[in-house]
C-alpha positions as CSV (number, residue, x, y, z in Angstrom):
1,X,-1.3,43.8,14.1
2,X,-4.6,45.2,12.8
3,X,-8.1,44.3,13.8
4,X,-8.7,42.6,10.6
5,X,-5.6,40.4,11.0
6,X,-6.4,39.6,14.4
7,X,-9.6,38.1,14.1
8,X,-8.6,36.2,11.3
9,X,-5.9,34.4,12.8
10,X,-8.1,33.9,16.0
11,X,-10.8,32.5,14.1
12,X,-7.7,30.1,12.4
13,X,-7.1,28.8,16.0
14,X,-10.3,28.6,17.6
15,X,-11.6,26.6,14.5
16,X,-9.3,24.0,14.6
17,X,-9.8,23.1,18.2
18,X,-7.7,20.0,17.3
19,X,-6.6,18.7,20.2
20,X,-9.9,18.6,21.9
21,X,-11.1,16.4,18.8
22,X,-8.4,14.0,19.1
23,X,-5.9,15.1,16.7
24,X,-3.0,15.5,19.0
25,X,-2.0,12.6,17.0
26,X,0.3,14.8,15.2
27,X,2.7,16.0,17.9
28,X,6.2,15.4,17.4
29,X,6.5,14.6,21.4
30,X,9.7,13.7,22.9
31,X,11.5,10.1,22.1
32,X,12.7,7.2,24.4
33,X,15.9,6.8,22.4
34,X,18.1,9.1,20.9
35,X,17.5,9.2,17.2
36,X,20.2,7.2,14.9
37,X,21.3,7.8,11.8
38,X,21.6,6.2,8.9
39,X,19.4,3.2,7.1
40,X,16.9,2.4,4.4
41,X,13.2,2.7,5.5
42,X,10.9,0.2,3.6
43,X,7.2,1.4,3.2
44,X,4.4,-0.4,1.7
45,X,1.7,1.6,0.3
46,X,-1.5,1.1,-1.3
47,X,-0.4,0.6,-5.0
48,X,1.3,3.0,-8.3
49,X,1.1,6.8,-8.2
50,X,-0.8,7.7,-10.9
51,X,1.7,10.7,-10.8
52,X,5.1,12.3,-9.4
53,X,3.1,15.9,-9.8
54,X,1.3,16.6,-6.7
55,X,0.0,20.2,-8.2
56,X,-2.2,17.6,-10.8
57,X,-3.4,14.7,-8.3
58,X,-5.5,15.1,-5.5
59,X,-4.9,11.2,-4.6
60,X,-3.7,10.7,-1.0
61,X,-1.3,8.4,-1.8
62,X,0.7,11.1,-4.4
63,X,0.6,13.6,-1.6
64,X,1.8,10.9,0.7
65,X,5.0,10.2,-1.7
66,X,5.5,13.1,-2.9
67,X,5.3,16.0,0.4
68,X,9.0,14.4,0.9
69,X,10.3,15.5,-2.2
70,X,8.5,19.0,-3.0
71,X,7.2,21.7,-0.1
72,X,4.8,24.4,0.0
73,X,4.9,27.7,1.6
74,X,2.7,26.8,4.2
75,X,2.2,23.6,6.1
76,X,0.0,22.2,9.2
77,X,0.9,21.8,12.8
78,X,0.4,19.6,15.3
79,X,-2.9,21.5,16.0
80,X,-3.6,21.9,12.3
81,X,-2.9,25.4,13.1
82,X,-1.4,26.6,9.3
83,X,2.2,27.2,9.8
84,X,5.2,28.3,7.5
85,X,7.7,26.4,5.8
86,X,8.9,27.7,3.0
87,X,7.8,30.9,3.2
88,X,9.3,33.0,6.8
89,X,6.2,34.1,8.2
90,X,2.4,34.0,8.1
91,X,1.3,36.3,5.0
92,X,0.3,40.0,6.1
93,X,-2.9,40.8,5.0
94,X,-4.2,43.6,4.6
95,X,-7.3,45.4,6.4
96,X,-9.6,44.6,3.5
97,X,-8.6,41.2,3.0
98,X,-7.7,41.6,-0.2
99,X,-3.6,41.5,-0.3
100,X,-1.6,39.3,1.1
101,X,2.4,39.4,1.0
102,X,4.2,36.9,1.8
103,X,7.9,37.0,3.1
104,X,10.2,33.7,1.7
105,X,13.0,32.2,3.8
106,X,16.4,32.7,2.2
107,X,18.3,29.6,3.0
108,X,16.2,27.4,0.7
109,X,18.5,25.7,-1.9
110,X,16.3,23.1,-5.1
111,X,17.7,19.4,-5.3
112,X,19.7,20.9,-8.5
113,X,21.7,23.4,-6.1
114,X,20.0,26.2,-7.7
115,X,18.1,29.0,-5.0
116,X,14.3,29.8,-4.6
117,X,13.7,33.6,-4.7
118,X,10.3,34.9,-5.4
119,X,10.8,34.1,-9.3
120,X,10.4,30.5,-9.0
121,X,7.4,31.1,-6.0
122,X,5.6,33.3,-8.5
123,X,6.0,30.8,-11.6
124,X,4.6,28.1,-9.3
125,X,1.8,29.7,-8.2
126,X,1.0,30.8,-11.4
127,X,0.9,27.1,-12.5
128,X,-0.6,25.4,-9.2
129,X,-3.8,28.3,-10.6
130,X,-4.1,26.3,-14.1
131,X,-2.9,22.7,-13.1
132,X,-4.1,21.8,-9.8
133,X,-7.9,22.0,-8.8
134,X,-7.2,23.5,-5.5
135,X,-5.5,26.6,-7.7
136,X,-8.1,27.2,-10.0
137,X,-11.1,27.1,-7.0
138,X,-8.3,30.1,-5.8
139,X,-8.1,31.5,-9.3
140,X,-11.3,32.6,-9.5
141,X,-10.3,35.2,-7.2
142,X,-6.9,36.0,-7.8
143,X,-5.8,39.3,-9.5
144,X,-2.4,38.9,-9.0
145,X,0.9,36.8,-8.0
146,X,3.9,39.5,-8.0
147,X,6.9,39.2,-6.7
148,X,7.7,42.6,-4.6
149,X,11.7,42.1,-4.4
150,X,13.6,38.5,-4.4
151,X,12.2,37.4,-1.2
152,X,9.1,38.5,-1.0
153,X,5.6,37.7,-3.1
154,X,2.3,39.4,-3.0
155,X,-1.2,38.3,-3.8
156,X,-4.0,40.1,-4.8
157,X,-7.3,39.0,-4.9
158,X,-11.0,41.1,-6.4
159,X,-12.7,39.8,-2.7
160,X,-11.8,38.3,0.8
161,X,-10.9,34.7,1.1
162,X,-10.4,33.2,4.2
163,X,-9.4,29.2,2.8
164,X,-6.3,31.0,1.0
165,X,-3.8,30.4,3.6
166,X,-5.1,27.0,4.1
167,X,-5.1,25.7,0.5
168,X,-1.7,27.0,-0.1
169,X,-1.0,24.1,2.9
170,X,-2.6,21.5,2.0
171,X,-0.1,18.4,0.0
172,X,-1.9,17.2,-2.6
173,X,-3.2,19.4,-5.8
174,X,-0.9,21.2,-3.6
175,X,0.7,24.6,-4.4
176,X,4.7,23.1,-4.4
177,X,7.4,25.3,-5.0
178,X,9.5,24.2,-8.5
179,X,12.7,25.5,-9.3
180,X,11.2,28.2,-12.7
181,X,13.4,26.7,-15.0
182,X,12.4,23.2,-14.6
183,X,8.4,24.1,-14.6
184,X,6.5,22.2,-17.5
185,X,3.2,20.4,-18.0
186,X,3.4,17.9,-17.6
187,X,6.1,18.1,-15.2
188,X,9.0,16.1,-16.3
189,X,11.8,16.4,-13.6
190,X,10.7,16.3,-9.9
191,X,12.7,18.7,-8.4
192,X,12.1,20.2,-5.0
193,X,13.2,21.6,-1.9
194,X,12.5,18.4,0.4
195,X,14.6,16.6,3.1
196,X,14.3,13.7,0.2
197,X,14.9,13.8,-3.2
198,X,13.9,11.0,-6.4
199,X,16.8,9.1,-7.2
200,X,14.5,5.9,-8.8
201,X,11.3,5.1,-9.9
202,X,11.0,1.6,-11.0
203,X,7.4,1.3,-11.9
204,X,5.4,-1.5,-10.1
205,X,8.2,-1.9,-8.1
206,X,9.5,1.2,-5.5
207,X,10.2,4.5,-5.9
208,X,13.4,5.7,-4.1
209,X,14.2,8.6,-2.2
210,X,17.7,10.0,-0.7
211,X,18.5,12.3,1.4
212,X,19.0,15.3,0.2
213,X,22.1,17.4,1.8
214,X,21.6,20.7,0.7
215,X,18.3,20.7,3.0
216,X,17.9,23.7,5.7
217,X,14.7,22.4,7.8
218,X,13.0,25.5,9.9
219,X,14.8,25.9,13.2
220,X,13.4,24.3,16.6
221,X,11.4,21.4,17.2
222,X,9.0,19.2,15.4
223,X,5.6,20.2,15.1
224,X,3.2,18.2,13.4
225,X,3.8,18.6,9.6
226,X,5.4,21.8,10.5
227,X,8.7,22.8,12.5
228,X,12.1,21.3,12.0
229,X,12.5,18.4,9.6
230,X,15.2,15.8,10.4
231,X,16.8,13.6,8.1
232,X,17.9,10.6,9.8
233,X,17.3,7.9,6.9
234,X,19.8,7.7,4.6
235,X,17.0,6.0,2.2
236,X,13.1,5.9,1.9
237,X,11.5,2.8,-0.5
238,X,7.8,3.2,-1.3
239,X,6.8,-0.2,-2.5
240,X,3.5,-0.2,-4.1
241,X,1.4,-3.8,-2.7
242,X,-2.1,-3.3,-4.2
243,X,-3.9,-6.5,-2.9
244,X,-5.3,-5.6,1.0
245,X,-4.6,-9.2,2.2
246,X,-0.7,-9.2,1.1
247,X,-0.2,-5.8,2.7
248,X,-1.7,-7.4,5.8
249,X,0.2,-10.6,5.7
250,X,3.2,-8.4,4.7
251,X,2.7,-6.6,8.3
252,X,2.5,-10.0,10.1
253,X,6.1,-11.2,8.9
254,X,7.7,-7.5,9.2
255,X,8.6,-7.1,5.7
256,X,8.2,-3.4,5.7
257,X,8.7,-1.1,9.0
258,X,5.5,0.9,7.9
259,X,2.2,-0.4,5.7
260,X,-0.1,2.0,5.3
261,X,-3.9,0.9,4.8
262,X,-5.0,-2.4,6.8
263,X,-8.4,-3.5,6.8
264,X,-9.3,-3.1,10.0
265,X,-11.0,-6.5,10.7
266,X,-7.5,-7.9,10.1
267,X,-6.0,-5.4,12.8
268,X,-6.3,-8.3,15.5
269,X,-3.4,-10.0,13.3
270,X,-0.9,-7.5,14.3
271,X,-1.1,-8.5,17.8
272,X,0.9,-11.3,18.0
273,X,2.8,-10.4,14.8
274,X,6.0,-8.6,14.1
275,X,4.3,-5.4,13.7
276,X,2.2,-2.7,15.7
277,X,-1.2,-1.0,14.8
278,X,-1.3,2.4,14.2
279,X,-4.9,3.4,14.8
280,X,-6.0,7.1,13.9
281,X,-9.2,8.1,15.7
282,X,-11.5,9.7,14.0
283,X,-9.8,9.7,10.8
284,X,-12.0,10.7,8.2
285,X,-15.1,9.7,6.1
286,X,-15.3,7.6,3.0
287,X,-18.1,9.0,0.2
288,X,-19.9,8.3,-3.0
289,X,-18.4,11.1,-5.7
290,X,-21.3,11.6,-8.2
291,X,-20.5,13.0,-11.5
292,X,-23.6,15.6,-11.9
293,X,-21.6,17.1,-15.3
294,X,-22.8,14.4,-17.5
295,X,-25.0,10.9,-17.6
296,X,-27.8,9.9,-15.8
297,X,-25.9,11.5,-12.6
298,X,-26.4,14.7,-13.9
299,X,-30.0,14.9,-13.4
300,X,-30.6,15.8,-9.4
301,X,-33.6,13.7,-9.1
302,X,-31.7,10.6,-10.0
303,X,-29.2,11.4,-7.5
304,X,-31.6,12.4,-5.0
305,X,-33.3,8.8,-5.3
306,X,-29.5,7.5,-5.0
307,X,-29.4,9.1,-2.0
308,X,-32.9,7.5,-0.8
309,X,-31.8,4.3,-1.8
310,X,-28.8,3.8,0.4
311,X,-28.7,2.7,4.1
312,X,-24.8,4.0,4.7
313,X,-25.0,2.0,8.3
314,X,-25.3,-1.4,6.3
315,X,-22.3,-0.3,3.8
316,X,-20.1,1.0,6.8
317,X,-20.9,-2.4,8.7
318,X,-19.3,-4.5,5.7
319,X,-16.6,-2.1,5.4
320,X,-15.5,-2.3,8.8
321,X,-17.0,-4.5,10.9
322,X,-16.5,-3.7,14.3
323,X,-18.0,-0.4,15.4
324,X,-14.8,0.9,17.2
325,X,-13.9,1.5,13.8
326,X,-17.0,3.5,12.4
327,X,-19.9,5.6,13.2
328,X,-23.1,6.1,11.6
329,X,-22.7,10.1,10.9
330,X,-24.6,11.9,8.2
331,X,-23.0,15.2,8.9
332,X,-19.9,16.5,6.8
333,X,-17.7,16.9,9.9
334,X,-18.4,14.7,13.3
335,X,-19.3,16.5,17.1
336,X,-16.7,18.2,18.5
337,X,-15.5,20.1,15.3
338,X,-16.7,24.0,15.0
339,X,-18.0,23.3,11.6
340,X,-20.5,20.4,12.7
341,X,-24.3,21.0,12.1
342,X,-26.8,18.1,11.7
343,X,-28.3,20.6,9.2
344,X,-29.9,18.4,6.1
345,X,-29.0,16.0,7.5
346,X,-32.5,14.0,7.6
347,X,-32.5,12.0,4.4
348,X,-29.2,9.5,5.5
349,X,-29.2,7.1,5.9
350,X,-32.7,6.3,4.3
351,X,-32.6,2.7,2.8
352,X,-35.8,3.3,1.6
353,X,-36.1,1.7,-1.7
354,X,-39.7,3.0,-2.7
355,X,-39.2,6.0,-2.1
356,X,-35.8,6.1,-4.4
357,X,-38.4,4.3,-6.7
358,X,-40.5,7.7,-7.0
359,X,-38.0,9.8,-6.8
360,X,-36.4,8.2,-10.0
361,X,-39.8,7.6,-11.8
362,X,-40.2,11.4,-11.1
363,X,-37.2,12.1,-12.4
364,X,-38.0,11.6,-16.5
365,X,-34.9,9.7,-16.8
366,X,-35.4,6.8,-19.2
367,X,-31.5,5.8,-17.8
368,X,-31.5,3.1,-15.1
369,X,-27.7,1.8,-15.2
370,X,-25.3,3.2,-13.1
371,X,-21.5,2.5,-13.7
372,X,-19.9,2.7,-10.0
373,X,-16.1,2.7,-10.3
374,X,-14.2,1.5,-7.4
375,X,-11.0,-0.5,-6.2
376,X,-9.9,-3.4,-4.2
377,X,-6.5,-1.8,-3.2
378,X,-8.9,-0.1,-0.3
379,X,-10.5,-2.8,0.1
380,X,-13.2,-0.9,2.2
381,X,-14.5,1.0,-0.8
382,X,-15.0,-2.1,-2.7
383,X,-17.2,-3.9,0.3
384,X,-19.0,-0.6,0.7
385,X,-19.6,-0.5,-3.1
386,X,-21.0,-4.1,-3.2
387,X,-23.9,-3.0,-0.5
388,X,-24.7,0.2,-2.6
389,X,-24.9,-1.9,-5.6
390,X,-27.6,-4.1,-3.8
391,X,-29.8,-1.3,-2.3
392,X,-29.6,0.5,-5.7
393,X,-30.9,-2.6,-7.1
394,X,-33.9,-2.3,-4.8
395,X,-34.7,1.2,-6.2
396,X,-35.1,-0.2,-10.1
397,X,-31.6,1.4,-10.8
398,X,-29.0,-1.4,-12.9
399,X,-25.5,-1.6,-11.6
400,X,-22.0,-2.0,-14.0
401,X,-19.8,-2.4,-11.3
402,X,-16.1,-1.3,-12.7
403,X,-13.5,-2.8,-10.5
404,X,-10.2,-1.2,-11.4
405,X,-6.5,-0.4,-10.0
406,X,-6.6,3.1,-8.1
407,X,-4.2,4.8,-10.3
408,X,-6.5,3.9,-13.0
409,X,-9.4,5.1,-11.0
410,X,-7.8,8.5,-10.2
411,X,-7.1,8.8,-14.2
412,X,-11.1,7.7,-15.4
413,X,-12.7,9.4,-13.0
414,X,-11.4,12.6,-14.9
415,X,-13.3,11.8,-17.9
416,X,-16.7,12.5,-17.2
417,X,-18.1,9.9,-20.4
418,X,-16.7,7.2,-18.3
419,X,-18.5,6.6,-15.1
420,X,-21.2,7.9,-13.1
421,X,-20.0,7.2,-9.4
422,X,-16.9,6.7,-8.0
423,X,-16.1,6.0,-4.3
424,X,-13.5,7.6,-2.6
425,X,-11.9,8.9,1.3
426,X,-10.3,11.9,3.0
427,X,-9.6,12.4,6.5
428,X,-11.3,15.7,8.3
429,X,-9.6,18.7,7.4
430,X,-9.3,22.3,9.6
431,X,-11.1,23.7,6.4
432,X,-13.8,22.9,4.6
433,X,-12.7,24.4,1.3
434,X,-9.5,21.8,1.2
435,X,-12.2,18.9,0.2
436,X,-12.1,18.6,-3.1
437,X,-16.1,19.2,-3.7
438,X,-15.6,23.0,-3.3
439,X,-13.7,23.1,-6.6
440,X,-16.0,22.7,-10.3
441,X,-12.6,21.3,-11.8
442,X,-12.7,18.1,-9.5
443,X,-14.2,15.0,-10.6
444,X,-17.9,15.5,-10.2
445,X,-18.1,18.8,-11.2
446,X,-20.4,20.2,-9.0
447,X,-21.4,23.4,-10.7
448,X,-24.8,25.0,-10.1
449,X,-26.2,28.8,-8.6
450,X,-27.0,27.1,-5.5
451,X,-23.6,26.1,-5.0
452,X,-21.9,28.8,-6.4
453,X,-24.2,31.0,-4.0
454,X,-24.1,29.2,-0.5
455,X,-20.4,28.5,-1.0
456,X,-19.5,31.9,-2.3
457,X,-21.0,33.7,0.8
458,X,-18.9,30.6,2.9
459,X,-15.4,31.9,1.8
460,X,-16.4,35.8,1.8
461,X,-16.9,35.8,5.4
462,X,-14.0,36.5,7.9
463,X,-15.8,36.2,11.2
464,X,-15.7,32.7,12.2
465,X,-19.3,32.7,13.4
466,X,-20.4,34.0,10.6
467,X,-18.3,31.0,8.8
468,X,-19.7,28.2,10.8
469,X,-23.2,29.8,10.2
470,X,-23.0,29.8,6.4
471,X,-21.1,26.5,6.5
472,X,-24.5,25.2,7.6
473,X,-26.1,26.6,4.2
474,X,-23.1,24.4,2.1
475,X,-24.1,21.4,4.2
476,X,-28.0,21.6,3.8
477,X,-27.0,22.4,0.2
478,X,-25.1,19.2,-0.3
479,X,-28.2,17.3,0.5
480,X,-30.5,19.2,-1.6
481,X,-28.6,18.6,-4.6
482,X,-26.5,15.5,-3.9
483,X,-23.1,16.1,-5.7
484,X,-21.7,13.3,-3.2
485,X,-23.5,11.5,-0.9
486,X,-21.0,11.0,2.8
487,X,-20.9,7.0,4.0
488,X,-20.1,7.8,7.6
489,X,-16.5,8.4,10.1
490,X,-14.1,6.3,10.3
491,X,-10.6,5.3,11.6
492,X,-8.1,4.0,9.9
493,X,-5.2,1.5,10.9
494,X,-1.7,1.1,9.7
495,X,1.0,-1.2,11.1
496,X,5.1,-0.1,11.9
497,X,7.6,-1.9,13.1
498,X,8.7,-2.0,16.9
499,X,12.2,-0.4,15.6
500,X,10.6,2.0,13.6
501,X,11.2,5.3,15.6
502,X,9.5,9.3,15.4
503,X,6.8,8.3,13.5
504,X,3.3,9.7,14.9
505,X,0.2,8.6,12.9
506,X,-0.7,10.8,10.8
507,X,-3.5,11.3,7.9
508,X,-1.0,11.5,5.4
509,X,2.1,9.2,6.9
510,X,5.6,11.4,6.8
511,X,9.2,9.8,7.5
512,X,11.6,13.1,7.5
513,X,12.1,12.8,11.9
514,X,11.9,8.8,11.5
515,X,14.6,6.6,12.1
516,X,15.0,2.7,12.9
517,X,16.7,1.9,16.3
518,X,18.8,-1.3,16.5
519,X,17.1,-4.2,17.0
């Protein structure tokens, strides 16, 4: 292995540091009972996809469905080390960082019985780079996606990029292999490689999932979203329960073995109910998405005086309540991460209404109404949104409040004529450049020299102390110019059934090693 390669993989491992933060959550871990086969698994989940195309959606919830049906070369472990899946081995790259190849497994049959070779990696690829806005933040730098013989596929890029690997992980705007025949925008028959496949999708009502029995899962053991899948489900039912309190009240009777999203004041309900909590600690960190491409959001003093304006302790104290479930963090990623830096970091947290006032009056905008679009299926962004809208009230600035349903909001918000801020949530990722902000094609639209400069420089270095350095330019960059403004950390809480089996909480809940032990 040469130098080059070595240090980036170190610098892969040392980053992560995921099981000192925490995150061990993911670990497939050994099992009281022996698994059983067979079933239908019943999961409630925040509402509608807005899609079945995960390459066009970077919505938690399509990524959620959808990582059972469709795969990527490369997943996460239980470390959120990056690991393969469908290709064989970690890409070789070479010594200027500028080529990587990357060897495919040869056992991998589609849902239609048809084979992946490189043909159908390369026309993927080649659409995740003009579809998905992970793969046109990677386009910029891409020469070339070849495919070197029937198993193997090359990239080539015009400078180093160390989030490559990464993004070509992640499960949502996610870089899924199709079968190449099938391949069309929009995509019109889901077709993967995944331990599940569609059978239904009754809209409103469930989508349904089968097993699928030409699957070949990686050999040995379970290993976060990595290692071997197992299919012991015959069935998976995704039923979409939009209102917060029926998903709740839905977890209490144990009409679903899993339901993903409960408001965490009304974890205390579980305990005597027919479910459990599952409680992921620190999860992740909800935040105000500005759209700076057009409006009165697209002048930075306005958003700077948004910024002033808001006191994110008061809006993460009606979102959650109980402060085991939230802290009061300015920084992009909490202590204990590699990438934490308290740089900027000075104006959260403000509340300070005159000096918003200033700001704005300084800003020559004769604008003062600002449309926030939000939704009550996470019923956290809604309470958050109701305290913004009173401290930006304070600062002279008009709210329209646009309550809507979240597949609607993952449609509007990419039309930049229709809003001005909209709220949304991701948990902590191992890299930086998988949140969506890095990318001038996701909503917001962040696209200024500043940016393009401090976050240039971010993916160009290789030496993870020089990464964590200029991560600390992006950061005191975000605050300067305010493209989104972070809330806080928080955790989130889900309930399962006591039968449900091999399920470990997870950011993005998976059910391939899950099965339901008699009652």
């Amino acid at each position: 292995m040469n130098a080059t390669i070595s240090r980036r993989r170190d610098g892969l491992k040392n980053f992560l540091l995921a099981s000192a933060l925490g995150l061990a959550f993911l670990a497939g871990g050994a099992h009281a009972a022996d698994p059983i086969k067979g079933g239908t698994l019943s999961v409630a989940t925040i509402g509608e996809p807005p899609t079945l195309d995960p390459m066009a959606s970077t919505a938690d919830l399509v990524g959620i469905l959808t990582q059972h049906i469709f795969e990527t070369l490369y997943t996460f472990d239980a470390k959120w080390n990056v690991t393969p899946l469908l290709a064989d081995t970690l890409p070789k790259i070479s010594a200027d960082g500028l080529t990587y190849t990357i060897p495919l497994r040869q056992d991998v049959t589609f849902h239609d019985g048809s084979k992946m070779t490189s043909a159908d990696v390369v026309a993927s690829l080649q659409r995740w780079t003009t579809v998905a806005s992970r793969g046109k933040q990677a386009a910029q730098l891409i020469t070339g996606i070849t495919a070197t013989d029937d198993h193997t596929v090359t990239i080539t890029l015009k400078q180093p990029y160390a989030p490559l690997t990464a993004l070509l992980a992640m499960n949502n705007a996610a870089a899924v292999v199709l079968p190449k025949a099938k391949i069309a925008t929009p995509l019109t028959e889901f077709i993967g490689t995944g331990p599940y496949k569609l059978k239904a999708r009754v809209p409103d009502q469930y989508l349904q999932l089968v097993r699928f029995d030409g699957y070949k899962s990686r050999a040995g053991e379970p290993d976060g979203y990595g290692g071997a899948r197992k299919q012991y489900l015959d069935e998976i039912r995704f039923v979409p329960v939009s209102n917060a309190n029926t998903r709740i009240e839905s977890a209490v009777a144990g009409q679903y073995e899993y339901v993903d999203s409960i408001a965490v004041e009304s974890a205390g309900k579980l305990k005597s109910s027919k479910s459990e909590a599952v409680v992921l600690k620190p999860f992740g960190w909800p935040r105000l998405v500005l759209n700076t491409k057009q409006g009165i959001m697209s002048n930075v003093k306005v958003r700077q005086a948004v910024q002033m304006a808001l006191n994110e302790e008061d809006m993460l104290f009606a979102a959650f309540g109980d402060k085991a479930y939230y802290a009061v963090d300015g920084a992009m990623y909490p202590e204990g991460y590699p990438w934490h830096t308290t740089q900027g970091a000075q104006v959260y947290n403000k509340g300070d209404a005159a000096g918003a006032k200033k700001l704005l009056e300084a800003s020559g905008s004769s604008d003062r109404t600002i449309r926030i679009l939000t939704s009550q299926q996470y019923e956290f962004h809604y309470k958050m949104a109701l305290v913004a809208a009173e401290y930006l009230k304070q600062a002279g600035f008009k709210v329209d409040m646009q309550v809507v349903d979240w597949a609607t909001l993952t449609q509007r918000r990419q039309d930049p004529a229709l809003w001005d801020i909209f709220i949304t949530h991701s948990p902590f990722l191992p890299e930086p450049a998988l949140i969506d902000f890095p990318s001038k094609d996701a909503p917001g639209w962040w696209d200024t020299p500043r940016r393009n400069q401090v976050l240039d420089a971010f993916n160009r270095a290789t030496n993870q102390d020089e990464r964590v350095k200029r991560w600390a330019d992006v950061q005191q960059a975000i605050f300067d110019e305010v493209p989104f403004i972070k809330v806080g950390d928080f955790n989130a809480v889900a309930a399962k059934s006591p039968t449900l089996q091999g399920v470990t909480p997870a950011p993005w809940p998976y059910f391939w090693n899950a099965w339901k032990a008699a009652k």
